[in-house]
C-alpha positions as CSV (number, residue, x, y, z in Angstrom):
1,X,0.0,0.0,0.0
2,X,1.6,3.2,-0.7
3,X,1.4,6.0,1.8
4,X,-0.9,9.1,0.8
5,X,0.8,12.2,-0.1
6,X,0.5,14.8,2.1
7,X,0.4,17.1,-1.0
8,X,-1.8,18.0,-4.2
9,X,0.0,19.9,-7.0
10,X,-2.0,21.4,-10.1
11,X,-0.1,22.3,-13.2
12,X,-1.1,24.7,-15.6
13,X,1.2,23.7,-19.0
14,X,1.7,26.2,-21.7
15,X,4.3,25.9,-25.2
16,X,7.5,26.9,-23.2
17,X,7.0,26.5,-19.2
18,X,3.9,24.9,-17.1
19,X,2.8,26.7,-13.4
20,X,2.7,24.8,-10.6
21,X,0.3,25.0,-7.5
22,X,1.1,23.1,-4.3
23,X,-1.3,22.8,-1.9
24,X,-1.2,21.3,1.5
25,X,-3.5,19.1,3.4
26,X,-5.9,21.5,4.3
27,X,-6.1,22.9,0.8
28,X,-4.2,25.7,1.3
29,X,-1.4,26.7,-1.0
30,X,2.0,26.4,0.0
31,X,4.6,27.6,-3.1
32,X,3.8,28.5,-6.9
33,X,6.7,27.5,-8.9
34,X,7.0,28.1,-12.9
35,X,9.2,25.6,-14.2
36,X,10.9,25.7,-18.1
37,X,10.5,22.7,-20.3
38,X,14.1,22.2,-20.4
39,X,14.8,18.6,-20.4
40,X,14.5,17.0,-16.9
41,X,13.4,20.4,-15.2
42,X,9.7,19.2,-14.6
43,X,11.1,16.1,-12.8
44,X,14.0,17.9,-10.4
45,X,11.0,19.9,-9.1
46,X,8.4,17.5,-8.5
47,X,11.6,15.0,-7.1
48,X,11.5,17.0,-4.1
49,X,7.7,15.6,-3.0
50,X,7.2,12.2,-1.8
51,X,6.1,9.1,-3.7
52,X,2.6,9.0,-5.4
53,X,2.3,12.7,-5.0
54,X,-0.9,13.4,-7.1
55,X,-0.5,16.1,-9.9
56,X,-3.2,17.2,-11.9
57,X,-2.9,18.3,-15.7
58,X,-5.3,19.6,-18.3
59,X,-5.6,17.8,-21.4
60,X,-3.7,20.2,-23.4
61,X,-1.7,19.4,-26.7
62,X,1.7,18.7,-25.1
63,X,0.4,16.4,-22.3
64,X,1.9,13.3,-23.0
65,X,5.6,14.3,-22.3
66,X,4.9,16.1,-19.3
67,X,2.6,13.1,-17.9
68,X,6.3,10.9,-18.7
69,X,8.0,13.3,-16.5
70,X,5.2,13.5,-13.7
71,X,5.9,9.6,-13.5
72,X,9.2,9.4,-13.7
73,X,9.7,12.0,-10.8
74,X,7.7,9.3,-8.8
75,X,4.7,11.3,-8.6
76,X,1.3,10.4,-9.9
77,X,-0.8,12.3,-12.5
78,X,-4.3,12.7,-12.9
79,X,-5.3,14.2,-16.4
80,X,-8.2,16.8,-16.1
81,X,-10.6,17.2,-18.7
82,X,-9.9,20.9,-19.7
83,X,-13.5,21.9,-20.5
84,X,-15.2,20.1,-17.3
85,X,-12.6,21.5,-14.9
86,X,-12.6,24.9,-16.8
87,X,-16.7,25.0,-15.8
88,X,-16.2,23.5,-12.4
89,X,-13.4,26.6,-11.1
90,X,-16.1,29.0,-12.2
91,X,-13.0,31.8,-12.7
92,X,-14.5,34.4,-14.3
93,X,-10.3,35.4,-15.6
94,X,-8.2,33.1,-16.7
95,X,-4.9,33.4,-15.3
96,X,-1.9,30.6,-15.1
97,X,-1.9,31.0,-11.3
98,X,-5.6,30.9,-11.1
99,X,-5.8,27.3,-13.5
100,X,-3.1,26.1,-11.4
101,X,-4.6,26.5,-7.9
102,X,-7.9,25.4,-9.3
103,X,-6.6,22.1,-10.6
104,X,-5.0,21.6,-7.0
105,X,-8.5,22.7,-5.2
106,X,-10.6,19.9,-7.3
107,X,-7.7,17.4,-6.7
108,X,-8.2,18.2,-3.1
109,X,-11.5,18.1,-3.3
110,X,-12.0,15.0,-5.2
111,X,-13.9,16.3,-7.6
112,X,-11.4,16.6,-10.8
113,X,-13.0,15.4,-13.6
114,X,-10.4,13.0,-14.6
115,X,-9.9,11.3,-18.0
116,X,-8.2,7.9,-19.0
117,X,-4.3,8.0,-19.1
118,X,-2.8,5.2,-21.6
119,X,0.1,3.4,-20.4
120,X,3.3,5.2,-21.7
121,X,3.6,2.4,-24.5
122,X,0.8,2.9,-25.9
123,X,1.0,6.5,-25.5
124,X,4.4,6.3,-28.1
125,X,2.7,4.1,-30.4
126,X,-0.7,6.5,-30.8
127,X,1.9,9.6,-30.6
128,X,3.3,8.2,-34.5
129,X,0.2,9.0,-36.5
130,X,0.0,12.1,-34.5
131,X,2.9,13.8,-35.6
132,X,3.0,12.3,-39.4
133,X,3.8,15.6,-41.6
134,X,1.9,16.5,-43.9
135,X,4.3,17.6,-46.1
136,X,5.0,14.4,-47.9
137,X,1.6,14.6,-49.2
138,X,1.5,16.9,-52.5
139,X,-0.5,19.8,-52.9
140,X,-4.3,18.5,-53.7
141,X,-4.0,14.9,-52.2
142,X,-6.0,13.7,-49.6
143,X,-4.7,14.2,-45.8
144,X,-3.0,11.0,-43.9
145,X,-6.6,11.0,-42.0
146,X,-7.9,10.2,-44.6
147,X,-5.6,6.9,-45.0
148,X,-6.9,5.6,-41.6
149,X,-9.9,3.4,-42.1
């Protein structure tokens, strides 16, 4: 059995660097931290919390490495569906600190609406028709969607 965290952290991932909200037991935030995506920055910060610290995400277009480094820091992360946890903070700004702390809060809470994360093999192997070019096609031919029956 493995010992319950005595934190929640909510990230708030952009292009270039992701936010970072940590809260406490009682829900109340203890540091903010932006981290670069510089390889192996995500995991020296989150190294610092125990084992099977939970760390919630949004389902943005860059997820799947981050979620790699979430795991391999020891942590574990909970993908958030973006529009259900958007509606459930109720923030009438958007700010990175502000998507941060509210992914912590409905961690906390228990309430994050969480979606299915594939297993990091499988995650590699649907990443490939993801990230096909284009660009082999010639002008006027039909998309690679359009190859997968």
């Amino acid at each position: 059995m493995v010992k319950q965290s005595h934190y929640r952290i909510g990230c708030d991932a952009h292009k270039h660097y992701s936010l970072f909200a940590v809260f406490d037991r009682q829900g109340k935030p203890v540091k903010r931290t932006r981290v670069n995506h510089e390889p192996g920055a995500i995991r020296a910060f989150l190294s610092q919390f125990p084992q099977a610290t939970p760390v919630a995400l949004e389902t943005v277009g860059n997820w799947y490495w981050i979620v790699d480094e979430i795991e391999a820091a020891g942590c574990l992360p909970h993908l958030a569906h973006a529009a259900k946890a958007k509606m459930m903070m109720g923030n009438v700004h958007k700010t990175d600190k502000l998507d941060a702390d509210g992914l912590a809060t409905l961690l906390h809470n228990g309430t994050l609406p969480s979606v299915w994360i594939a297993p990091g093999s499988l995650r590699d192997e649907r990443e490939l028709p993801r990230t096909r070019t284009p660009s082999r096609y010639p002008s006027g031919w039909p998309s690679p969607k359009c190859e997968l029956h």
